[in-house]
Jmol script that loads the backbone (N, CA, C; Angstrom):
load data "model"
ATOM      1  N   UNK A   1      -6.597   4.577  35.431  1.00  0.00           N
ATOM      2  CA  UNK A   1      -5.693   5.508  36.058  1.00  0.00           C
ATOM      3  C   UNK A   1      -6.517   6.489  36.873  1.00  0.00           C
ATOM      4  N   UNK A   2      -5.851   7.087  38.277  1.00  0.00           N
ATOM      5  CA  UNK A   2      -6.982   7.639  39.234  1.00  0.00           C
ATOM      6  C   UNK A   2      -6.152   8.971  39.481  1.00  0.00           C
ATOM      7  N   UNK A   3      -5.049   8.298  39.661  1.00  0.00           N
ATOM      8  CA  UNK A   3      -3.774   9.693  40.369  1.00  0.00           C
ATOM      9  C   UNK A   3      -3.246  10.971  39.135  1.00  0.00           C
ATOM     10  N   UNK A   4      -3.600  11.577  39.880  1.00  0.00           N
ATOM     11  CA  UNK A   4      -2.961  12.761  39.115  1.00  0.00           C
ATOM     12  C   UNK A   4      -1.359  12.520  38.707  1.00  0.00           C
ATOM     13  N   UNK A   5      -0.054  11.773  39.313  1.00  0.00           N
ATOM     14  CA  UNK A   5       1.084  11.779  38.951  1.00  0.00           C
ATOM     15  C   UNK A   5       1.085  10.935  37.938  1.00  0.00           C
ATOM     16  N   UNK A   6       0.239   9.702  38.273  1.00  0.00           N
ATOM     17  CA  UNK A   6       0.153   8.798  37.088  1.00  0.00           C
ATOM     18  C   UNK A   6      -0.522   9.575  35.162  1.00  0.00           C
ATOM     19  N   UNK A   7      -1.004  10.782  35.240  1.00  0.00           N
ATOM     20  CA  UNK A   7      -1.865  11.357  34.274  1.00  0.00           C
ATOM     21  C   UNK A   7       0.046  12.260  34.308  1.00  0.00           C
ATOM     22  N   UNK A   8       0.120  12.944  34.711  1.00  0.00           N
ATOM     23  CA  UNK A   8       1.626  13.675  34.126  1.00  0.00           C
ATOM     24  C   UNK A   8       2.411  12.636  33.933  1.00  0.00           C
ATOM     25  N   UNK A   9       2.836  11.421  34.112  1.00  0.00           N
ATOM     26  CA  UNK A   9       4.200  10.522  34.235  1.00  0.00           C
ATOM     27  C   UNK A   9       3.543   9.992  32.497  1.00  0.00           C
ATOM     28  N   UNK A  10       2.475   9.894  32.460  1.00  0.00           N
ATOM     29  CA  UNK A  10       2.203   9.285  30.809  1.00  0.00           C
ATOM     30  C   UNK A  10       2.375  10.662  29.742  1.00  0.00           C
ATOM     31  N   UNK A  11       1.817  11.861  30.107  1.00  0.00           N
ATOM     32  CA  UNK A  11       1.620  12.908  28.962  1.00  0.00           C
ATOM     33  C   UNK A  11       3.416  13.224  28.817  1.00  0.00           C
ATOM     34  N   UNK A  12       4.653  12.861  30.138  1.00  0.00           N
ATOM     35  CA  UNK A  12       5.498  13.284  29.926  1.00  0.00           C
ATOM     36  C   UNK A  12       6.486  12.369  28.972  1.00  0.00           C
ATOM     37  N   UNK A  13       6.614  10.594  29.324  1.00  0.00           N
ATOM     38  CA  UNK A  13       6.820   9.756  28.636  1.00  0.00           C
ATOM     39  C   UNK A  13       6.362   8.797  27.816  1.00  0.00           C
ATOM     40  N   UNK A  14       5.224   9.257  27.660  1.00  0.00           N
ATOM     41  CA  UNK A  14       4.427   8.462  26.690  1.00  0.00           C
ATOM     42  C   UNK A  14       3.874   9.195  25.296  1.00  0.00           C
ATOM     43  N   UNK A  15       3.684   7.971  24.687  1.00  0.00           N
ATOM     44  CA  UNK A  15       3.727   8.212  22.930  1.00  0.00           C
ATOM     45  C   UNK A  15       1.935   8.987  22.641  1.00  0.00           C
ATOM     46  N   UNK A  16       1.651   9.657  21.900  1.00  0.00           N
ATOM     47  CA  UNK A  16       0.481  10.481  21.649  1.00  0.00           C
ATOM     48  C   UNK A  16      -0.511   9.859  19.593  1.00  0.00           C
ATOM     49  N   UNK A  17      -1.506   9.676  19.969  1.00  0.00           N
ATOM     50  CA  UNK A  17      -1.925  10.138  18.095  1.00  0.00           C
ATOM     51  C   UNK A  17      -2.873  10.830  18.558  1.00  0.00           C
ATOM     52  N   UNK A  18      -3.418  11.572  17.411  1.00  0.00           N
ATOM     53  CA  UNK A  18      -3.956  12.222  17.882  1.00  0.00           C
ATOM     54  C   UNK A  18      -5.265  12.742  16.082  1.00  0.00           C
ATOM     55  N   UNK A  19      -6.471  13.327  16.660  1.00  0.00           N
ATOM     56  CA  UNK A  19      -6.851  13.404  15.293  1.00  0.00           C
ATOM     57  C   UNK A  19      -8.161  14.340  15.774  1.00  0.00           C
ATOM     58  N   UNK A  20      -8.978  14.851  15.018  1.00  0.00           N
ATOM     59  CA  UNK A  20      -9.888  16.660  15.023  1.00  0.00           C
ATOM     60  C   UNK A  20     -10.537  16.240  16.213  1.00  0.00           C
ATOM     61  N   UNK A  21     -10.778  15.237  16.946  1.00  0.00           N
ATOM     62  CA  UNK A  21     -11.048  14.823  18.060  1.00  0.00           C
ATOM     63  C   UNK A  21     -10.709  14.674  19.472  1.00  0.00           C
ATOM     64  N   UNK A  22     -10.092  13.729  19.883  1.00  0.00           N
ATOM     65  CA  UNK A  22      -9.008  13.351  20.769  1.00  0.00           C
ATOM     66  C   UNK A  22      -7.695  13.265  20.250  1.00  0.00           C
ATOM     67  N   UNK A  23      -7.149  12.601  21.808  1.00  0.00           N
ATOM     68  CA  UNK A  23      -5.529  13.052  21.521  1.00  0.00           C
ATOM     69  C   UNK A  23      -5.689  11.426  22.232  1.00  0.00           C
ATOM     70  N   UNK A  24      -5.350  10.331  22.161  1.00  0.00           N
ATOM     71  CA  UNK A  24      -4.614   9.266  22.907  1.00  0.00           C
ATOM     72  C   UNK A  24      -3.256   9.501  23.185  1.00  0.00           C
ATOM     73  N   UNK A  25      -2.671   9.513  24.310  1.00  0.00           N
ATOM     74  CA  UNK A  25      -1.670   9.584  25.276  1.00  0.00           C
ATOM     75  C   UNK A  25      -1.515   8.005  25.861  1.00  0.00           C
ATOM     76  N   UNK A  26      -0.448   7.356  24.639  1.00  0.00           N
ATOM     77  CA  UNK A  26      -0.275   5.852  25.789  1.00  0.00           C
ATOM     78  C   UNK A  26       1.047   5.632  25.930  1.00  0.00           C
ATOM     79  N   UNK A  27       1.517   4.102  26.854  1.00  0.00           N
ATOM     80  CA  UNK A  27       3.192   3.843  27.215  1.00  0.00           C
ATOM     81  C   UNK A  27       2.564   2.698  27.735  1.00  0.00           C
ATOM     82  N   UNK A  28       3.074   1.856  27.302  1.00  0.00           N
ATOM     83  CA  UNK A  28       3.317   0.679  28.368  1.00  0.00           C
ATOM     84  C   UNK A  28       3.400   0.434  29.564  1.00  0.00           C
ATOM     85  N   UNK A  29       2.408  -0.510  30.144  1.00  0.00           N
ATOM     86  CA  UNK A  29       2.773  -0.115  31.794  1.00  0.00           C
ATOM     87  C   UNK A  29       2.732  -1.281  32.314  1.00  0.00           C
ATOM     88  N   UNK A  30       3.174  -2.430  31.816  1.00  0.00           N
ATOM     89  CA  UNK A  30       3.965  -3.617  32.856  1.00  0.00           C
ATOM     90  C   UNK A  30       3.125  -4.316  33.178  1.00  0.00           C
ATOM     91  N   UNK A  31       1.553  -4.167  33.632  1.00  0.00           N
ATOM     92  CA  UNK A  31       0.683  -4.827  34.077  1.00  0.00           C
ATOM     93  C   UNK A  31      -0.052  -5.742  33.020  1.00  0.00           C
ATOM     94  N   UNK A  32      -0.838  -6.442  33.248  1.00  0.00           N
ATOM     95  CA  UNK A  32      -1.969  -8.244  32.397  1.00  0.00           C
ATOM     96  C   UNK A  32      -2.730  -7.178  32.172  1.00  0.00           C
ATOM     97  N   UNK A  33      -2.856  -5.752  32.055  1.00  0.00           N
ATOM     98  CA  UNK A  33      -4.398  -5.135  32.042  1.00  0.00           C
ATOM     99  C   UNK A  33      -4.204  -3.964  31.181  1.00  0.00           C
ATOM    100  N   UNK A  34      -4.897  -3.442  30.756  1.00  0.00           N
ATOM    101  CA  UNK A  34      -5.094  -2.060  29.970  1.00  0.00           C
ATOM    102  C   UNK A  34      -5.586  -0.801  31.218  1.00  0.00           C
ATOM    103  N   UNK A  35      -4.815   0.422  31.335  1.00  0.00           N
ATOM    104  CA  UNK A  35      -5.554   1.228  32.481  1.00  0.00           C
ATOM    105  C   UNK A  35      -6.266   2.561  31.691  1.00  0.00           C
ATOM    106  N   UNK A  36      -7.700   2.626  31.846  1.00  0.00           N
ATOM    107  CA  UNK A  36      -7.996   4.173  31.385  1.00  0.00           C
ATOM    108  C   UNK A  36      -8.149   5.619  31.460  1.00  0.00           C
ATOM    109  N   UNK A  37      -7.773   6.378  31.175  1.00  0.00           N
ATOM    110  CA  UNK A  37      -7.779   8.033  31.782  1.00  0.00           C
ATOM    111  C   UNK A  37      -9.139   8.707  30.915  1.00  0.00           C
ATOM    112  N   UNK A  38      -9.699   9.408  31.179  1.00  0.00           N
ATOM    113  CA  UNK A  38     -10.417  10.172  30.413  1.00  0.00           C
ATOM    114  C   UNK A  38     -10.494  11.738  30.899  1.00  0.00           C
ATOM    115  N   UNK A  39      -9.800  12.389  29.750  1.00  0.00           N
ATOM    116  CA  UNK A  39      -9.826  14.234  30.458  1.00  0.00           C
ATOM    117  C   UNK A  39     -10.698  14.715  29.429  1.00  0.00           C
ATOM    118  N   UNK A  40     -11.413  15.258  30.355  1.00  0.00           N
ATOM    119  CA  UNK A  40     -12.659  16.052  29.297  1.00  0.00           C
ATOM    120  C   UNK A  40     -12.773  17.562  29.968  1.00  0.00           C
ATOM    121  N   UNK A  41     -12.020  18.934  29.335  1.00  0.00           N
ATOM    122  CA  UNK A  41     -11.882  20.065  30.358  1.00  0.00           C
ATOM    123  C   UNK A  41     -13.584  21.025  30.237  1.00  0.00           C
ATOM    124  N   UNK A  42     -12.894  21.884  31.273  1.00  0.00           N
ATOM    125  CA  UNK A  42     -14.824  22.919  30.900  1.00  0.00           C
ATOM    126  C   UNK A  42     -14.585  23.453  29.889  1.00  0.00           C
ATOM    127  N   UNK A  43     -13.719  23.473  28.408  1.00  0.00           N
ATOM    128  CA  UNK A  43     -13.742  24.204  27.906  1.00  0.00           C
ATOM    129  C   UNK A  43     -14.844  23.620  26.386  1.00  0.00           C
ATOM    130  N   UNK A  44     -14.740  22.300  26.977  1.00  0.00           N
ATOM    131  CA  UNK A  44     -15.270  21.531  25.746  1.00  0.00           C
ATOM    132  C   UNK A  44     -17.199  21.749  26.357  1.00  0.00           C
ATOM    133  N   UNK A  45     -17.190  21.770  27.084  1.00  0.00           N
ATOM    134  CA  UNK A  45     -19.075  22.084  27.308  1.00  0.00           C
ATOM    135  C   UNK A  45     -19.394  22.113  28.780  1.00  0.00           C
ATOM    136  N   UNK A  46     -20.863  21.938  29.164  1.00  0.00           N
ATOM    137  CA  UNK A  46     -21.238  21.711  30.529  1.00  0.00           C
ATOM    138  C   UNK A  46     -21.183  20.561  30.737  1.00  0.00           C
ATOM    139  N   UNK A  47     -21.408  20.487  31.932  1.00  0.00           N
ATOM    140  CA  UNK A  47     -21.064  18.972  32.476  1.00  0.00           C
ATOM    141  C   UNK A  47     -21.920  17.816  32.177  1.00  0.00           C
ATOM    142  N   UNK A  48     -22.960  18.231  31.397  1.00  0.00           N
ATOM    143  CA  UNK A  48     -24.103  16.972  30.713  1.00  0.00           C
ATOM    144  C   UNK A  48     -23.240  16.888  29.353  1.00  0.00           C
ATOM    145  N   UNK A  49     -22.979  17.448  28.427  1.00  0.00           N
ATOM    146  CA  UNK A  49     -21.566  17.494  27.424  1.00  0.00           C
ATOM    147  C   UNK A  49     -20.543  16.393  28.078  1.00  0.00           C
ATOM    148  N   UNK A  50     -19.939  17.136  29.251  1.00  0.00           N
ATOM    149  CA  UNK A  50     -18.716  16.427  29.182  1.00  0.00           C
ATOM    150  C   UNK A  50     -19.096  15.038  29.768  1.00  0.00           C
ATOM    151  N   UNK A  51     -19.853  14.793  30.490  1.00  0.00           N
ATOM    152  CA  UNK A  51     -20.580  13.331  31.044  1.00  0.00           C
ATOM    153  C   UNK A  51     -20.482  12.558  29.908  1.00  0.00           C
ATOM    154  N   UNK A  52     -21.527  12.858  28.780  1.00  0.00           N
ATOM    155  CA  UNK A  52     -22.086  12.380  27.619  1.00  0.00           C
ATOM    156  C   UNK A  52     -20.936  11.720  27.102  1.00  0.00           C
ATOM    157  N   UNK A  53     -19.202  12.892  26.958  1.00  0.00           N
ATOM    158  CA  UNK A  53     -18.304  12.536  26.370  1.00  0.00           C
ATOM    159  C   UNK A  53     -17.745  10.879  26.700  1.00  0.00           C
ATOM    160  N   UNK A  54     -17.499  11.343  27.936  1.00  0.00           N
ATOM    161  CA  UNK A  54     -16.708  10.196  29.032  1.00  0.00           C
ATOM    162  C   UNK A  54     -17.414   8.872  28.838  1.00  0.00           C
ATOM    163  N   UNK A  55     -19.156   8.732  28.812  1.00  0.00           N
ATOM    164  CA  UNK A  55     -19.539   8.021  28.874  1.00  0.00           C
ATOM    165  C   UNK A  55     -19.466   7.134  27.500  1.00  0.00           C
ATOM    166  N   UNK A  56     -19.599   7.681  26.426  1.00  0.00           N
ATOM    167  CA  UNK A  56     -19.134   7.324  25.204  1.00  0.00           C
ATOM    168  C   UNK A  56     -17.480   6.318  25.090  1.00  0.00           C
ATOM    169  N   UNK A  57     -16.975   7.586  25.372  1.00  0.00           N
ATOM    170  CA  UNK A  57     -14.886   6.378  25.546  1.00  0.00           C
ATOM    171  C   UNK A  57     -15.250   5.623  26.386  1.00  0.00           C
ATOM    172  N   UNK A  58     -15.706   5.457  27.374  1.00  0.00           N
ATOM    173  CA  UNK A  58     -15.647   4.642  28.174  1.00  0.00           C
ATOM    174  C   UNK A  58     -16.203   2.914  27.522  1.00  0.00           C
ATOM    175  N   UNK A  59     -17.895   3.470  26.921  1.00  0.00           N
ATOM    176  CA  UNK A  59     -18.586   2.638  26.239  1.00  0.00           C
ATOM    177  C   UNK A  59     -17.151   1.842  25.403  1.00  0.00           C
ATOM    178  N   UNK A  60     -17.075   2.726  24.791  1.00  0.00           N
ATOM    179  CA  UNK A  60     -16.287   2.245  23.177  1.00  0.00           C
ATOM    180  C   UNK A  60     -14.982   1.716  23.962  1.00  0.00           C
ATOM    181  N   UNK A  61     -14.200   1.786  24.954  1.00  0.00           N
ATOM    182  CA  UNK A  61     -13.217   0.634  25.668  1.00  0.00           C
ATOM    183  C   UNK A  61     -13.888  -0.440  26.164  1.00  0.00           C
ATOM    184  N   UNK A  62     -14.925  -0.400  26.612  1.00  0.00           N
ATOM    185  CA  UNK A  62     -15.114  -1.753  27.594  1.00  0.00           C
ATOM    186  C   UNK A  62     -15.845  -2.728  26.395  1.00  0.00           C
ATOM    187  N   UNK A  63     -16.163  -2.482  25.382  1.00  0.00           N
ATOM    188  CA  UNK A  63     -16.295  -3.143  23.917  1.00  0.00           C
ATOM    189  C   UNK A  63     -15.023  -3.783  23.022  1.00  0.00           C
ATOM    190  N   UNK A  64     -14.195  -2.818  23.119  1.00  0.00           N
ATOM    191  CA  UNK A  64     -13.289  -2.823  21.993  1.00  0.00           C
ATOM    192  C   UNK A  64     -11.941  -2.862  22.254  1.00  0.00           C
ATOM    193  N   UNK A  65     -11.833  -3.626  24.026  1.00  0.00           N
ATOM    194  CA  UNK A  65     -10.642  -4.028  25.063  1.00  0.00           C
ATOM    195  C   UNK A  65     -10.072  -4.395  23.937  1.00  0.00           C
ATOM    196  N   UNK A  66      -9.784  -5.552  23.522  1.00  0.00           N
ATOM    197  CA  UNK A  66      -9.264  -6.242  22.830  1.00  0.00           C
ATOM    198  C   UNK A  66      -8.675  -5.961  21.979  1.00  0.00           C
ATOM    199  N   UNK A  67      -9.574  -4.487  20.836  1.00  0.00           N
ATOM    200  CA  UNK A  67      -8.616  -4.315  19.846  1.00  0.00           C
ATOM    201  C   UNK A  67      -7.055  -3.588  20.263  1.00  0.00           C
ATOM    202  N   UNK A  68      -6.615  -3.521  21.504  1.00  0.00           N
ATOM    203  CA  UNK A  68      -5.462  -3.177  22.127  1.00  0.00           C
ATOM    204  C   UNK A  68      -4.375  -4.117  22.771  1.00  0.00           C
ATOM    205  N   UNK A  69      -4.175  -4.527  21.515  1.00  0.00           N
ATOM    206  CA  UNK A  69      -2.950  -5.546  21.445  1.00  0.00           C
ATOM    207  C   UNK A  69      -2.185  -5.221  23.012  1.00  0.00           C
ATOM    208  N   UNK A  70      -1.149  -4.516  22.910  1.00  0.00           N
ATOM    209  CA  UNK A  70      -0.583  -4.009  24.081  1.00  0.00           C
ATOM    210  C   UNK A  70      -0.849  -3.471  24.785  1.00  0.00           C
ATOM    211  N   UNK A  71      -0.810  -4.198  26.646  1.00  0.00           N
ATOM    212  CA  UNK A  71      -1.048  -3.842  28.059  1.00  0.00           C
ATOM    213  C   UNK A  71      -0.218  -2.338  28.049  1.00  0.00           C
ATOM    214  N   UNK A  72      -1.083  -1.175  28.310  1.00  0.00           N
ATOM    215  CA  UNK A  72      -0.440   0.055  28.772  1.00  0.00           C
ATOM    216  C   UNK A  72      -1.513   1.362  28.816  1.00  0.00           C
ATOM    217  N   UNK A  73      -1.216   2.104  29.473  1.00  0.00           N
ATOM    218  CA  UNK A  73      -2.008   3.150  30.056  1.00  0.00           C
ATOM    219  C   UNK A  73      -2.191   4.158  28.842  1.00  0.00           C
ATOM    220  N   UNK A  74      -3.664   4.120  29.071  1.00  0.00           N
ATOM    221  CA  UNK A  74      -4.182   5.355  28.130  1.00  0.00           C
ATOM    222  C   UNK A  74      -5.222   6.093  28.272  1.00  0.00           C
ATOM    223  N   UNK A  75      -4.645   7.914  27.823  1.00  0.00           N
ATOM    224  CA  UNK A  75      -5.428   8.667  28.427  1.00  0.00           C
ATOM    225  C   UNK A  75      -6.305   9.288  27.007  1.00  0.00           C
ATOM    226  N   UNK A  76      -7.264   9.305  26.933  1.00  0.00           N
ATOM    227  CA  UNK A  76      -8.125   9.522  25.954  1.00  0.00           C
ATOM    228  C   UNK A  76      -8.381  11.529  26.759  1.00  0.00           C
ATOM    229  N   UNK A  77      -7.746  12.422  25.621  1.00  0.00           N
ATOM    230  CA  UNK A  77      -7.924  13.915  26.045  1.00  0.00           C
ATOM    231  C   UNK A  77      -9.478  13.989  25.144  1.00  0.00           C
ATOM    232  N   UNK A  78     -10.499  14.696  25.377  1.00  0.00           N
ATOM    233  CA  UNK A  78     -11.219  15.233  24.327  1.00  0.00           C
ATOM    234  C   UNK A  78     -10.672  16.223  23.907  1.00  0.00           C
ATOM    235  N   UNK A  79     -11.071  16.872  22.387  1.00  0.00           N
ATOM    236  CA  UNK A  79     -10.925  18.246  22.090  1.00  0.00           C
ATOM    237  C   UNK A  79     -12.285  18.805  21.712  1.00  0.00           C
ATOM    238  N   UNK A  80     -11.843  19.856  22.311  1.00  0.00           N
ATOM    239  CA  UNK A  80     -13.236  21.409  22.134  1.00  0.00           C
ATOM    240  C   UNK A  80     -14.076  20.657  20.841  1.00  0.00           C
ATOM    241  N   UNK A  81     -13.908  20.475  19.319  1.00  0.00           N
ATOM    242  CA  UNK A  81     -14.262  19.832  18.786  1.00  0.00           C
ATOM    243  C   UNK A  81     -15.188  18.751  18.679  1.00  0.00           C
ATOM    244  N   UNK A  82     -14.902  17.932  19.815  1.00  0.00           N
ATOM    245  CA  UNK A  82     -16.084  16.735  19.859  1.00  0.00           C
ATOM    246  C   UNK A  82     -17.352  17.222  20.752  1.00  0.00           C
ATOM    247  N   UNK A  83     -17.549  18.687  20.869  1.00  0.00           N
ATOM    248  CA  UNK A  83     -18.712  19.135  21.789  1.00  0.00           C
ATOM    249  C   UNK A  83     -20.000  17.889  20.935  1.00  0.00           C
ATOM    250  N   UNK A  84     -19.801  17.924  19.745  1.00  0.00           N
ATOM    251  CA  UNK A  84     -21.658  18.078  19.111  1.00  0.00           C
ATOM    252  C   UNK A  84     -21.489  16.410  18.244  1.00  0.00           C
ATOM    253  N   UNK A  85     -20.183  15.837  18.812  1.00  0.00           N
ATOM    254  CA  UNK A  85     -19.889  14.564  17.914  1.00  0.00           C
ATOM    255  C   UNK A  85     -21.036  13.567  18.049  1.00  0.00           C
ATOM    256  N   UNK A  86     -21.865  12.981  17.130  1.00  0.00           N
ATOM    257  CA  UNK A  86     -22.546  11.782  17.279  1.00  0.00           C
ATOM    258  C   UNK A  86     -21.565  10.632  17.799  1.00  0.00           C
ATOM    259  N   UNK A  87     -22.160   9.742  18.317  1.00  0.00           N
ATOM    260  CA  UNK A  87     -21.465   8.002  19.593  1.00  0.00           C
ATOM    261  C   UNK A  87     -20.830   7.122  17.836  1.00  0.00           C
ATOM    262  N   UNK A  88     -21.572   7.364  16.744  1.00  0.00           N
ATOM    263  CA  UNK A  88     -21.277   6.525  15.880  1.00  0.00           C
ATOM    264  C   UNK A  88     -19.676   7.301  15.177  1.00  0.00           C
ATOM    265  N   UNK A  89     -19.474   8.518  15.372  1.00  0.00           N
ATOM    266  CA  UNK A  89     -18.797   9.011  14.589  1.00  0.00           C
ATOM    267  C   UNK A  89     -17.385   9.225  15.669  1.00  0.00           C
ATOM    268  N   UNK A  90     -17.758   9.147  17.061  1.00  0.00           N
ATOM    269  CA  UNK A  90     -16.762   9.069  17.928  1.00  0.00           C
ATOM    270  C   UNK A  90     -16.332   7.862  18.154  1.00  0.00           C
ATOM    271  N   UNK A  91     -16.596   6.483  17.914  1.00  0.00           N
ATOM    272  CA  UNK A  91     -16.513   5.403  17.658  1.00  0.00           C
ATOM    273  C   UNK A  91     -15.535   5.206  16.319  1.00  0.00           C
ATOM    274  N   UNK A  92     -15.905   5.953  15.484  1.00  0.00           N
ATOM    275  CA  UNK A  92     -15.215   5.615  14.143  1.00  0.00           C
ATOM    276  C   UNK A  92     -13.863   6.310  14.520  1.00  0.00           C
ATOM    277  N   UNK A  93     -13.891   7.315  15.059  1.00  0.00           N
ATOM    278  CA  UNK A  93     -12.552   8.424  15.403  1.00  0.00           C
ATOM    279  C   UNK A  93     -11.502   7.374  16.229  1.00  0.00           C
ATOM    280  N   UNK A  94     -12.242   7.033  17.349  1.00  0.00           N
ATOM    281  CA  UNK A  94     -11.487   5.962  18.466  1.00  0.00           C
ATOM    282  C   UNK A  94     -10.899   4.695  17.696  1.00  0.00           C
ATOM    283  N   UNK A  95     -11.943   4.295  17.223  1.00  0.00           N
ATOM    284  CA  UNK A  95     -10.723   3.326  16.218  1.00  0.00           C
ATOM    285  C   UNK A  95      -9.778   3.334  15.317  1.00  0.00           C
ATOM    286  N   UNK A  96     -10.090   4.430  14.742  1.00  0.00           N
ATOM    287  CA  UNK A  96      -8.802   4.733  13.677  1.00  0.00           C
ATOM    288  C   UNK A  96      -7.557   5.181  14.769  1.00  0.00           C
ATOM    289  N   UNK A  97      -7.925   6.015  15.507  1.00  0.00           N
ATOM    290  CA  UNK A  97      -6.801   6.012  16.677  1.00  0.00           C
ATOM    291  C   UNK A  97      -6.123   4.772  17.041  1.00  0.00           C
ATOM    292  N   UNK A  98      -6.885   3.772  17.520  1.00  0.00           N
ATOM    293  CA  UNK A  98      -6.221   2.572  18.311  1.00  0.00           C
ATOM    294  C   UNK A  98      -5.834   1.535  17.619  1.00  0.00           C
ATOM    295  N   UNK A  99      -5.883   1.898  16.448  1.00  0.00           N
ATOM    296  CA  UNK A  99      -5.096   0.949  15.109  1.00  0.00           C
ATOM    297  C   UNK A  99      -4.091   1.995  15.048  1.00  0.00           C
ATOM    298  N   UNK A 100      -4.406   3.027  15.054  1.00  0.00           N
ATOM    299  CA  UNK A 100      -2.365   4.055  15.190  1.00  0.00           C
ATOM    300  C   UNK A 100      -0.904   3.439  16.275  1.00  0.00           C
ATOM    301  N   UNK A 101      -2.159   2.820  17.228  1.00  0.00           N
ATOM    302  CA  UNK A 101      -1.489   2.731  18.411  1.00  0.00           C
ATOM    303  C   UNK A 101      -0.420   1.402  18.167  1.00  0.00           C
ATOM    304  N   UNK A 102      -1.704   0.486  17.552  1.00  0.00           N
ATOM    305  CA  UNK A 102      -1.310  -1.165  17.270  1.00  0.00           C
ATOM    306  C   UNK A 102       0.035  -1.099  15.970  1.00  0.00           C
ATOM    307  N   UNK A 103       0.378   0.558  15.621  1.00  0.00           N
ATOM    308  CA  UNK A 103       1.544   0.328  14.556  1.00  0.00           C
ATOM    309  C   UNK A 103       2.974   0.788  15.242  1.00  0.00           C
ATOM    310  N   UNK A 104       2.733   1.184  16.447  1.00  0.00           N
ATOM    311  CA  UNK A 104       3.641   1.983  17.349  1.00  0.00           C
ATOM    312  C   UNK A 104       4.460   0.853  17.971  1.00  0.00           C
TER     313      UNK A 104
END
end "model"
wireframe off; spacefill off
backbone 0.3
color backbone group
């Protein structure tokens, strides 16, 4: 996901879990493909922080496509919280999330 309307049209009709970490924001979106958002604000660190963040979800989707049964758009929010998270422990967070998703 690139467009800003597309990032409000999901936070407004789309389903959320959420846990001391992130927030996943997903809905179904019609397409053979999975689409990804990643919001990481300045409030969570500097921009080597929030890089670090992005680069991590990102890692942990292009691995773990699959465990996402259902084609639909999802926006992975960070929270202030994951400033100081180790990759192994944000990994463990992301999956317990996307098995929330697979019960929805």
């Amino acid at each position: 996901m690139l467009k800003r309307h597309e990032f409000v049209a999901l936070s407004h009709t789309g389903k959320s879990v959420a846990d001391r970490y992130f927030i996943l924001a997903y809905r179904p979106n019609g397409l053979d493909r999975i689409r990804l958002g990643i919001t990481v604000t300045k409030k969570v660190g500097n921009a080597v922080i929030r890089n670090r963040l992005k680069r991590i979800v990102r890692e942990y989707f292009r691995h773990n496509r699959d465990r996402v049964k259902s084609r639909c758009d999802i926006n992975v929010i960070v929270k202030r919280s994951a400033t100081g998270i180790s990759t192994e422990r944000a990994k463990a967070s992301l999956d317990a999330l996307v098995d929330r998703i697979k019960e929805d």
